[in-house]
C-alpha positions as CSV (number, residue, x, y, z in Angstrom):
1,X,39.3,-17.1,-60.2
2,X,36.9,-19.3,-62.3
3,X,38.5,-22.1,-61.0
4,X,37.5,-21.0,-57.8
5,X,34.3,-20.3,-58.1
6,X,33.3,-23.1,-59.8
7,X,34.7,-25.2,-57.2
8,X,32.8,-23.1,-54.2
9,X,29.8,-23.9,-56.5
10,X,30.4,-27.4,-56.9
11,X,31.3,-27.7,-53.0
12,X,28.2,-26.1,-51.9
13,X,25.7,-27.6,-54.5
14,X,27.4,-31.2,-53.0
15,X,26.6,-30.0,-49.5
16,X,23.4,-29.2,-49.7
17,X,22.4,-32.5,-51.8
18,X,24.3,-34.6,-49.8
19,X,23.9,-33.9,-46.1
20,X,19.9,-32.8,-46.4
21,X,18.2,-33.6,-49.9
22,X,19.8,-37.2,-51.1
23,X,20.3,-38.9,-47.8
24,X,16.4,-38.3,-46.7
25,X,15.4,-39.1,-50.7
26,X,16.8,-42.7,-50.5
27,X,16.4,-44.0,-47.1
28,X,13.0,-42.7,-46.8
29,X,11.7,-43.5,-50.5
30,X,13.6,-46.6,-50.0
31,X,12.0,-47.9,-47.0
32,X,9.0,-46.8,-48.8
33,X,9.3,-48.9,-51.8
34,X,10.0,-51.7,-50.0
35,X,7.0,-52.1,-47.9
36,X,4.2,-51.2,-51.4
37,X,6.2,-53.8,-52.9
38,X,5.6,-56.2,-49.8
39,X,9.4,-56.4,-49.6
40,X,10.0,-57.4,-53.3
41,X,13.8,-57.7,-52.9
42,X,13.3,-60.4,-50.4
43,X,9.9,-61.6,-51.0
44,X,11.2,-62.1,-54.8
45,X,14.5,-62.8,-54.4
46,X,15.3,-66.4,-55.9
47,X,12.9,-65.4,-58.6
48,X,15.4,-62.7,-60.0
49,X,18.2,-65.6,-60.3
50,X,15.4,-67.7,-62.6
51,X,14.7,-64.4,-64.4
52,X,18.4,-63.3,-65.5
53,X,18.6,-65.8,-67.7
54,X,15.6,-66.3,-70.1
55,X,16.0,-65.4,-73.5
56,X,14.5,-62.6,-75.1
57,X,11.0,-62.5,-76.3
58,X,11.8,-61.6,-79.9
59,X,14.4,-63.1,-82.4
60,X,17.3,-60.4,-82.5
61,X,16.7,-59.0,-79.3
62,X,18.3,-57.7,-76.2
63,X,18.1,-60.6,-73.8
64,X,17.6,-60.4,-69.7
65,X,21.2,-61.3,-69.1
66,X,22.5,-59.0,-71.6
67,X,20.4,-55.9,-70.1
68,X,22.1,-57.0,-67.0
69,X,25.4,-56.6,-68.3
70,X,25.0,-53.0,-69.9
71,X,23.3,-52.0,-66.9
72,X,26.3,-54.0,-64.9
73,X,29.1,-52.2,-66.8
74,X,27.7,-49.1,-65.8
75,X,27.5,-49.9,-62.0
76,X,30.5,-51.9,-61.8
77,X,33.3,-49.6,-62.2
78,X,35.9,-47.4,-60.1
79,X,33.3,-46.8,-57.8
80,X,34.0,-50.2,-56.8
81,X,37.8,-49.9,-56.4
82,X,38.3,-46.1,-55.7
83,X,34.8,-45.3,-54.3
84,X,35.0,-47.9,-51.5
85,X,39.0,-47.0,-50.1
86,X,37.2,-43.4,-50.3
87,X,34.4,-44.3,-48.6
88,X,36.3,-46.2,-45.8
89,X,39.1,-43.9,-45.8
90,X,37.1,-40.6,-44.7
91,X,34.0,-42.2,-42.7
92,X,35.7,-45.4,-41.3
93,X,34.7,-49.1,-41.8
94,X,31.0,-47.9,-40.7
95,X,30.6,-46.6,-43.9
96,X,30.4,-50.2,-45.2
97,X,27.3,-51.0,-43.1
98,X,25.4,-48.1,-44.6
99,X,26.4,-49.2,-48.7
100,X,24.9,-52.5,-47.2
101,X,21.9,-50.5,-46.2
102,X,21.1,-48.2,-49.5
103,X,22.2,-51.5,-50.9
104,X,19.1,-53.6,-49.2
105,X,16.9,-50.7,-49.9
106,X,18.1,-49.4,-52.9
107,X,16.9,-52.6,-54.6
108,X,13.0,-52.3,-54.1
109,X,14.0,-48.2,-55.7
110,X,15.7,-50.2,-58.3
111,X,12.7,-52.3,-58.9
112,X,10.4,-49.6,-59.1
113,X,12.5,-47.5,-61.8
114,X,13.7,-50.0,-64.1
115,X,9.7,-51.6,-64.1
116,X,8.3,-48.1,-65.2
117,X,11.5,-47.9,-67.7
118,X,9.9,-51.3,-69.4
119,X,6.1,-49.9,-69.2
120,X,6.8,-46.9,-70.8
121,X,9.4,-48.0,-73.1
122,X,9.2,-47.2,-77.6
123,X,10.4,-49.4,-80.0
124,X,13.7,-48.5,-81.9
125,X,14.6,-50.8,-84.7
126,X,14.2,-54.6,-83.2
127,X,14.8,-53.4,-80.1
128,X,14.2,-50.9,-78.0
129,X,14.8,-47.8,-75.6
130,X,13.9,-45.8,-72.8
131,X,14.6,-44.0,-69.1
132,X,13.3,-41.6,-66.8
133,X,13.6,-39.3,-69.3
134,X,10.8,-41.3,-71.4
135,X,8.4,-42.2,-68.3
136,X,8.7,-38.0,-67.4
137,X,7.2,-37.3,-71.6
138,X,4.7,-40.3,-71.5
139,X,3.6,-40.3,-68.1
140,X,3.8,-37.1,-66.6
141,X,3.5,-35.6,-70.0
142,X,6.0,-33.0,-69.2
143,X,9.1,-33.2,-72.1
144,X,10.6,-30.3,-70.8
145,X,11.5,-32.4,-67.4
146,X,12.4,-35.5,-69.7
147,X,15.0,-32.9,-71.5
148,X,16.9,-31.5,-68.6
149,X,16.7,-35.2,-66.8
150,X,18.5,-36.4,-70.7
151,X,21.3,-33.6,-70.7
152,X,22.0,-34.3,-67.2
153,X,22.6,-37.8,-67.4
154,X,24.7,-37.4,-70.9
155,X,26.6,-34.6,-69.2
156,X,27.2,-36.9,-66.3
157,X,27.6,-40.4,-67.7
158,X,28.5,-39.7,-71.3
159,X,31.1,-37.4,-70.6
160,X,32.0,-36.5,-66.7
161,X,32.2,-40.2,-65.4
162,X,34.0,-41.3,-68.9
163,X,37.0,-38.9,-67.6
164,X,36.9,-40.6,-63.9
165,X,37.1,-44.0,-65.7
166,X,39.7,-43.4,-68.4
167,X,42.0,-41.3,-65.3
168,X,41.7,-44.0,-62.9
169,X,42.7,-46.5,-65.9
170,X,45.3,-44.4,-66.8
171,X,47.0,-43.7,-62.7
172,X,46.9,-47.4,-62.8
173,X,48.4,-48.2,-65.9
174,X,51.2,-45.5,-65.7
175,X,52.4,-46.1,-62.3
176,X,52.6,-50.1,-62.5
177,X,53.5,-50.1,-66.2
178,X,54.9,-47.0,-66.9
179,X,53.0,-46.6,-70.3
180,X,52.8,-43.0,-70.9
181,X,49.6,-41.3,-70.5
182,X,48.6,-40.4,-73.8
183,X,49.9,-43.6,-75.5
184,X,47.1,-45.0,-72.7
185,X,44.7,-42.8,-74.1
186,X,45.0,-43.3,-77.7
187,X,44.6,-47.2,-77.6
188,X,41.5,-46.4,-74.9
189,X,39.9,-43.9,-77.3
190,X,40.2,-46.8,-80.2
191,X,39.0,-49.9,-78.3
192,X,35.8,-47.6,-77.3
193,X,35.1,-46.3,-80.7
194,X,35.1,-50.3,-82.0
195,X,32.4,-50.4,-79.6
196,X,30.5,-47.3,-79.2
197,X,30.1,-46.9,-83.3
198,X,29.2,-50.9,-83.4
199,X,25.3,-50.1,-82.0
200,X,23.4,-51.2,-78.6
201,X,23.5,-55.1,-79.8
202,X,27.5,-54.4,-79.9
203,X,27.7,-53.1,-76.4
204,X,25.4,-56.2,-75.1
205,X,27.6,-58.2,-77.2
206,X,31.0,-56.7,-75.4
207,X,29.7,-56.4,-72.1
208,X,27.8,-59.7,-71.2
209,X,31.9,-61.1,-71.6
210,X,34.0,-58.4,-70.4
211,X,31.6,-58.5,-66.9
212,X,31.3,-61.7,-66.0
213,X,35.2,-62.2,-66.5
214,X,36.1,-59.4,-64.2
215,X,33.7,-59.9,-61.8
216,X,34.6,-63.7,-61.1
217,X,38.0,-62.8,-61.2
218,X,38.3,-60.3,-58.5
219,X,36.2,-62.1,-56.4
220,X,38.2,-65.4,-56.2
221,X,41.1,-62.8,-55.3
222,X,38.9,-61.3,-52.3
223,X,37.6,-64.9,-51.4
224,X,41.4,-66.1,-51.5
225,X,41.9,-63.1,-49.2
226,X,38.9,-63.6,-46.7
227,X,40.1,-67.3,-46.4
228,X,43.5,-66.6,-45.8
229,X,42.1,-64.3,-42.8
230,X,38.8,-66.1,-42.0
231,X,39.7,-65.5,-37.9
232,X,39.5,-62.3,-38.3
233,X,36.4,-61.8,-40.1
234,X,34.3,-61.9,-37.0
235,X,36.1,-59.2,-36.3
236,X,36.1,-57.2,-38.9
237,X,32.0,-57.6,-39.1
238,X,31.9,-56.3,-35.3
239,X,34.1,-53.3,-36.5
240,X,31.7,-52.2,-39.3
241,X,28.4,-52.3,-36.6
242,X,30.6,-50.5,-34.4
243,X,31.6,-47.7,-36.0
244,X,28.8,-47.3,-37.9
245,X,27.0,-46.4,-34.8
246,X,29.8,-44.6,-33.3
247,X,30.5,-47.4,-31.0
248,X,34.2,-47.6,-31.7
249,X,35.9,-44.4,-31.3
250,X,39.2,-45.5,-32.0
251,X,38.2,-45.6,-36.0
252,X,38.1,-42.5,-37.9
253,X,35.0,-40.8,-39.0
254,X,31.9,-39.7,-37.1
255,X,28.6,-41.1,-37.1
256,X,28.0,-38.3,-39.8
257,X,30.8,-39.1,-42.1
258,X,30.3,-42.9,-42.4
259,X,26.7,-42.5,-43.2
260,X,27.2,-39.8,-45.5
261,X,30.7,-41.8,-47.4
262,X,28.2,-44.8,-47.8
263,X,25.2,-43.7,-48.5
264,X,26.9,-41.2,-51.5
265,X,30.0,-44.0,-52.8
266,X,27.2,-46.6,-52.3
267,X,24.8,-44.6,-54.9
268,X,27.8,-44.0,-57.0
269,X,28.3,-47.6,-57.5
270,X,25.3,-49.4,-57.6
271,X,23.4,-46.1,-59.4
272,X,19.8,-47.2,-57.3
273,X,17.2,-44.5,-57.6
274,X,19.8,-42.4,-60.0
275,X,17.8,-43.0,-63.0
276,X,20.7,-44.2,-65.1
277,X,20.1,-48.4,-64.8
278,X,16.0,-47.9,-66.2
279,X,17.7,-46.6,-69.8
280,X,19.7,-49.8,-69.6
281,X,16.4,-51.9,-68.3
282,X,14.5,-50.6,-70.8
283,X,16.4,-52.3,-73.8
284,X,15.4,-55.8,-72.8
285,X,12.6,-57.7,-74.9
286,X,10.7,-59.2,-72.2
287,X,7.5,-60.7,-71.6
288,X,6.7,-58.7,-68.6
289,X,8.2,-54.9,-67.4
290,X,8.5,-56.5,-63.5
291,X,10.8,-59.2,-65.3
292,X,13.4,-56.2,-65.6
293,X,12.7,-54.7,-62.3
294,X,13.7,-58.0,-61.0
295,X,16.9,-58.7,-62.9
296,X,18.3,-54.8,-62.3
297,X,17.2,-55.2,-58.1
298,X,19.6,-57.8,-58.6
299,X,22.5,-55.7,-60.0
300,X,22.1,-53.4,-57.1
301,X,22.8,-56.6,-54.5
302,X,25.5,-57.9,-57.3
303,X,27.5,-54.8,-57.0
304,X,27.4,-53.7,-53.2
305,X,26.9,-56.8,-51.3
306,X,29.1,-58.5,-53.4
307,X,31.6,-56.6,-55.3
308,X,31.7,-53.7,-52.9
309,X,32.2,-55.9,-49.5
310,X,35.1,-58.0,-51.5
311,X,36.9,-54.5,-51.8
312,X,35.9,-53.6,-48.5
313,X,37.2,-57.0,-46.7
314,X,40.7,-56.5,-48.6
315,X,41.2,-53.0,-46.4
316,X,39.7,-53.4,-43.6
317,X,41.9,-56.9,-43.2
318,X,44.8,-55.0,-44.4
319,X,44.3,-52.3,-41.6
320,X,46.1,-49.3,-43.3
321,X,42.6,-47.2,-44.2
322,X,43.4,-44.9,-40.6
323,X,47.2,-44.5,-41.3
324,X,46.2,-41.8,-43.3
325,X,49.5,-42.4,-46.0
326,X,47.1,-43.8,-48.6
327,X,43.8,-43.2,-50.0
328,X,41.5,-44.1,-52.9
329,X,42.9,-46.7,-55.6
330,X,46.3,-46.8,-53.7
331,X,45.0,-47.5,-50.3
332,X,42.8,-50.4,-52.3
333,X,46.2,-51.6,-54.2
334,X,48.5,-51.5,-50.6
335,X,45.7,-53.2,-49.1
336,X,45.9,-56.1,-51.5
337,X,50.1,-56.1,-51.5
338,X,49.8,-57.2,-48.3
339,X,47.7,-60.1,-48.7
340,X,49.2,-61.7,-51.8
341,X,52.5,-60.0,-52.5
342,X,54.2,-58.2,-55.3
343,X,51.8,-59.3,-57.7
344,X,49.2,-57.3,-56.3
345,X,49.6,-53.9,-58.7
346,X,49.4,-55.6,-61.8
347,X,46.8,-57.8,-60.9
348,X,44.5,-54.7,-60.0
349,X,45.8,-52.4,-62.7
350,X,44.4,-55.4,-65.0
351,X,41.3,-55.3,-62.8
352,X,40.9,-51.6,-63.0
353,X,41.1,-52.1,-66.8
354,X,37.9,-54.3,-67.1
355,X,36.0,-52.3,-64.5
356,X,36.7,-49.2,-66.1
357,X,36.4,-50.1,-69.7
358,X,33.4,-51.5,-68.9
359,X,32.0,-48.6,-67.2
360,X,32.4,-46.4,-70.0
361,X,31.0,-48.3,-72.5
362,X,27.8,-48.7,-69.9
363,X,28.0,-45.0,-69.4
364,X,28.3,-44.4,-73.0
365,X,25.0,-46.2,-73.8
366,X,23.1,-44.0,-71.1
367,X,24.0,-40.9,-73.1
368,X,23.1,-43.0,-76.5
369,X,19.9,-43.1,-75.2
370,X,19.3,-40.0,-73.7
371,X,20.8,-38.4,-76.9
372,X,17.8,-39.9,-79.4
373,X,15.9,-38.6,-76.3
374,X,16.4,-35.0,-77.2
375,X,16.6,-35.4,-80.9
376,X,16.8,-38.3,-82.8
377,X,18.8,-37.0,-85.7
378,X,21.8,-39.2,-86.2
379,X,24.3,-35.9,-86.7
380,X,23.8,-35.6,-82.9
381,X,24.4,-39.0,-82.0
382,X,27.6,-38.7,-83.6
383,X,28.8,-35.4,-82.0
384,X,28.1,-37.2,-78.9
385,X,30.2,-40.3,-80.0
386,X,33.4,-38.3,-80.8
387,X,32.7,-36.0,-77.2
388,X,32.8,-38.9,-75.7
389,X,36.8,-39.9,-77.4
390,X,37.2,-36.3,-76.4
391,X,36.4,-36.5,-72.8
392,X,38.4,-40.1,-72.2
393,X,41.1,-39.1,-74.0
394,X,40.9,-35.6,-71.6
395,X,40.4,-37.7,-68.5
396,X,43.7,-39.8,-69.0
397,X,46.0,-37.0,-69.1
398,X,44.2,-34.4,-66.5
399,X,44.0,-34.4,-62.9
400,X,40.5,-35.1,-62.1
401,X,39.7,-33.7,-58.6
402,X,37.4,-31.2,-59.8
403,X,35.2,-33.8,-62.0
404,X,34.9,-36.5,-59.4
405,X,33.1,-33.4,-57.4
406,X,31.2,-32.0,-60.5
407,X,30.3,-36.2,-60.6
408,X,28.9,-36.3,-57.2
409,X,26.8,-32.8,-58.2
410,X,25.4,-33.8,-61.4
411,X,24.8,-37.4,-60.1
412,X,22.8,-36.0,-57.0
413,X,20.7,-33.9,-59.3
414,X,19.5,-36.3,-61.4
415,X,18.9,-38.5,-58.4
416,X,16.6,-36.0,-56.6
417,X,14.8,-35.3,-60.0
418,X,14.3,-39.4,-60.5
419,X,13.2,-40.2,-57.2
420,X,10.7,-37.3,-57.1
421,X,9.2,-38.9,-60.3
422,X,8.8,-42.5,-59.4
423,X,7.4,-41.7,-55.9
424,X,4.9,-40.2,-58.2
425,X,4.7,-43.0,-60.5
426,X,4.9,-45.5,-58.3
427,X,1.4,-46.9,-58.2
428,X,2.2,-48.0,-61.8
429,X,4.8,-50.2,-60.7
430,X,2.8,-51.5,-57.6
431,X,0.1,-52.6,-60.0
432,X,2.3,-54.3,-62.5
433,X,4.1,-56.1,-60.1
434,X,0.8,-57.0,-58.6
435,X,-0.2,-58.5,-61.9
436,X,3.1,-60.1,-62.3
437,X,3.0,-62.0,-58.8
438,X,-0.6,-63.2,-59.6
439,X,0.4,-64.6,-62.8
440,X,2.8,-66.6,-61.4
441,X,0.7,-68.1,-58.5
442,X,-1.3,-69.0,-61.4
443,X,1.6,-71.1,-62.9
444,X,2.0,-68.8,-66.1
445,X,4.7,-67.4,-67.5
446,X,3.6,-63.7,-66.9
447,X,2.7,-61.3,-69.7
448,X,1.8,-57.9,-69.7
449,X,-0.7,-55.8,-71.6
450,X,-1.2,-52.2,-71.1
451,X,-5.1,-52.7,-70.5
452,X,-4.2,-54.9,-67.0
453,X,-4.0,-51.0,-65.2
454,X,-7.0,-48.8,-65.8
455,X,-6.2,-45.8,-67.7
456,X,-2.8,-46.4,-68.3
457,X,-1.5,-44.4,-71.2
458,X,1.7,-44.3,-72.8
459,X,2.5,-48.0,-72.8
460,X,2.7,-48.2,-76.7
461,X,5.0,-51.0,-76.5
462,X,2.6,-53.2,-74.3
463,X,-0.8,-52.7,-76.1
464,X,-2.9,-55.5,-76.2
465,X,-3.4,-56.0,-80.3
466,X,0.4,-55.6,-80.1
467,X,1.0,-58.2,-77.8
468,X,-1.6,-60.6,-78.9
469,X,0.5,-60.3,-82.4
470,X,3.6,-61.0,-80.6
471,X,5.5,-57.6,-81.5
C-alpha cells in the first residue's frame, strides 16, 4: 500500500516535471543563455581546450583539469550506458538528436552555473567549496533556499544515484562473472571508503586517472565500431533527423517520446543546469570564475556529443533497440556482441566498473559539499560518509526500479529550483564573462576582482586586497 503510493507520487511528480516544467526550463533558458553570452560555447570554444589544462593558481590546489574530472566522474556514469539504450529504446533514435540539442544548449547553462559557483565561492582549508546552494545564501541572501537545494542534491547524489551506480555495477558484474552480489558490494563499499574518507584532493587525485582511462577506452571501442560500419553511418545520421521529427514512422516512439527520452537521459548524464557540476566547479583555484565556466561547458560537449553518441552509434548500428527483447545495459551489451564478438560482456562489465565507480565518488563529493553546506560540524560529514557505504552496499543487492524514478524526481526538482536562480543571477555571469573576454583581447592572462561588477557582494574569495596578495 505504501509502496503504491509512493510510486503514484513519484509517477505523477515525474509527469508534471517532465512533460511541462523541465522541458520549457532548459530549452528556453538555454537558448537564452546562449544568445547573452553571444554564443559562448561556440564563440569560446577552442579557448576551453587551452583552459583545461593550466595549473592551479595556488600551490596545493585543485587544478582546472582535476575540477574537470570530479565534475566528469559525476556526469560520466550509467547514464551513459543505461541512460542512452533507455533513451533510444522508448523514444527511438530521434531521441539522440535532442541529447545533441540540450547538449549544444546546455553548455552556455553550464557556463553560466559553474561561473557564478567560482564568484561566489568560500575558502575551505587550501582549497575551496561552493554550489548553488552557496550562490542562493550569498547572492539571493536566502539560506533557507540554499538548505533545501543542499538536502536535495545529497539525497539525490549522495545517496539515490550511489544505489543506481553500485546496481548497475553489480547486474553487470553478476551476470558476466557470476560474483555474488554482496561479495560485489563489500569490495565496492571498501574501494569507496579508501576514497571518500581520503578528502577532496583524494577524489581529484582518483578521478583525474580513473576518467581519462575509461573514457579513451570506450571510445576506441565505439570508433573501432563506427569504422567497421562507416557505410552505414550516413544512414544512421538520416535516421536520427528523421525520427526525431517524426519523419520515419517505421521507428518507435512519437515526436513526444524522443524529445522527452533525450531531453530527460540527456540532463541525467551531462547534469547541465542541474546544479550538481557548479559544487564541483567551484573547487578549482583559478585566476578567473569564467575560466571554470569554460572548462565545465566543455564536460557537458565531452559527455553527450562524445561519450553519449559512441553509445548511441553501437545500437543504432546494431539495430535491435525496436525488437523490444532487450533494454537498458543489456540492449547496450547485445548491441556491442554483435559488433566485436564474445568479448563484448566483459569488456563493458569492465567499462561499467570505471563509469560507475567514478560516478559515485563524483556524486559522493556533491553531497560532501552540500553537507558543510548545512552544518559544518565534522560528526555530520561522517554520518553522511557511512550513508553513503549504506546506500551502495543497498543498491547492489536491491532491485532499483523505484530509485531510478525517485532519481528522475529529485533530479528535476533541483533542476527547476537551479535554473530559476541563475536566470536570476545571470547578469553576474554576463558581466564576468564580459570582463574575461576583454581581458583577453587585451593579451592578459585574465583575473578577476570582485570590484570589476558594481555592487557585487558576496565574492569574499575574489576581493581585491585579497587578490592583489595573491590568496
Amino acid at each position: 500500500m505504501i509502496q503504491s503510493a509512493l510510486e503514484w507520487i513519484v509517477t505523477t511528480g515525474n509527469n508534471l516535471l517532465w512533460s511541462y516544467i523541465l522541458i520549457g526550463l532548459l530549452i528556453g533558458l538555454g537558448i537564452y543563455f546562449t544568445i547573452r553570452t553571444k554564443f559562448v560555447q561556440f564563440r569560446l570554444f577552442g579557448e576551453m581546450f587551452k583552459l583545461i589544462v593550466e595549473k592551479p593558481e595556488v600551490k596545493g590546489g585543485i587544478s582546472s583539469f582535476q575540477a574537470f574530472t570530479i565534475s566528469a566522474a559525476s556526469r560520466v556514469g550509467t547514464g551513459n550506458i543505461t541512460g542512452v539504450a533507455l533513451a533510444i529504446g522508448i523514444g527511438g533514435p530521434g531521441a539522440v538528436f535532442w541529447m545533441w540539442v540540450i547538449a549544444i544548449i546546455g553548455m552556455a547553462t553550464a557556463f553560466i552555473e559553474s561561473t557564478l559557483a567560482q564568484v561566489y565561492k568560500v575558502k575551505d582549508g587550501d582549497t575551496f567549496r561552493g554550489g548553488p546552494a552557496y550562490y542562493m545564501q550569498k547572492a539571493l541572501g536566502n539560506r533557507k533556499l540554499g538548505i533545501i537545494f543542499a538536502i536535495l542534491l545529497t539525497l539525490c547524489f549522495g545517496f539515490i544515484f550511489n544505489a543506481v551506480q553500485s546496481n548497475t555495477i553489480s547486474l553487470s558484474f553478476n551476470s558476466v562473472f557470476h560474483i555474488e552480489k554482496w561479495v560485489i558490494g563489500l569490495v565496492l563499499i571498501f574501494i569507496t571508503a579508501l576514497v571518500i574518507f581520503g578528502g577532496v584532493k583524494r577524489i581529484a587525485n582518483v578521478t583525474q586517472v580513473i576518467v581519462p582511462i575509461m573514457a579513451i577506452l570506450y571510445i576506441i571501442v565505439a570508433l573501432y565500431v563506427v569504422i567497421m560500419n562507416i557505410n552505414e553511418v550516413p544512414a544512421v545520421f538520416k535516421l536520427i533527423f528523421t525520427s526525431a521529427f517524426g519523419m520515419n514512422e517505421a521507428v518507435g516512439g512519437a515526436v513526444g517520446a524522443a524529445i522527452m527520452q533525450g531531453v530527460r537521459r540527456g540532463l541525467f548524464s551531462n547534469e547541465a543546469g542541474m546544479g550538481s557540476v557548479p559544487n564541483a566547479a567551484a573547487v578549482a583555484s583559478t585566476s578567473h570564475p569564467a575560466k571554470q565556466g569554460l572548462v565545465q561547458s566543455l564536460g557537458v560537449f565531452f559527455d553527450t556529443i562524445i561519450i553519449c553518441s559512441a553509445t548511441a552509434f553501437i545500437i543504432i548500428l546494431a539495430d535491435l533497440y525496436n525488437t523490444g527483447e532487450v533494454d537498458g545495459i543489456l540492449l547496450t551489451q547485445t548491441s556491442l556482441g554483435v559488433h566485436v564478438g564474445e568479448w563484448a560482456p566483459y569488456f563493458l562489465a569492465i567499462a561499467i566498473l570505471f563509469f560507475a565507480f567514478s560516478s559515485i565518488i563524483g556524486n559522493y563529493y556533491y553531497g560532501e559539499t552540500n553537507i558543510e553546506f548545512i552544518n559544518a560540524n565534522k560528526i555530520w560529514l561522517t554520518l553522511y560518509r557511512f550513508g553513503v557505504l549504506a546506500m551502495v552496499m543497498f543498491g547492489t543487492l536491491a532491485k532499483v526500479d523505484l530509485v531510478w524514478n525517485m532519481a528522475d524526481l529529485f533530479m528535476g526538482m533541483m533542476a527547476v529550483i537551479n535554473l530559476i536562480v541563475i536566470f536570476l543571477l545571470g547578469k553576474v555571469a554576463f558581466k564576468t564573462l564580459d570582463d574575461y573576454t576583454e581581458q583577453r583581447k587585451r593579451g592578459l592572462n585574465p583575473i578577476f576582482k570582485s570590484s570589476t561588477i558594481p555592487g557585487l557582494k558576496g565574492a569574499e574569495c575574489w576581493e581585491d586586497e585579497k587578490i592583489s596578495d595573491g590568496k
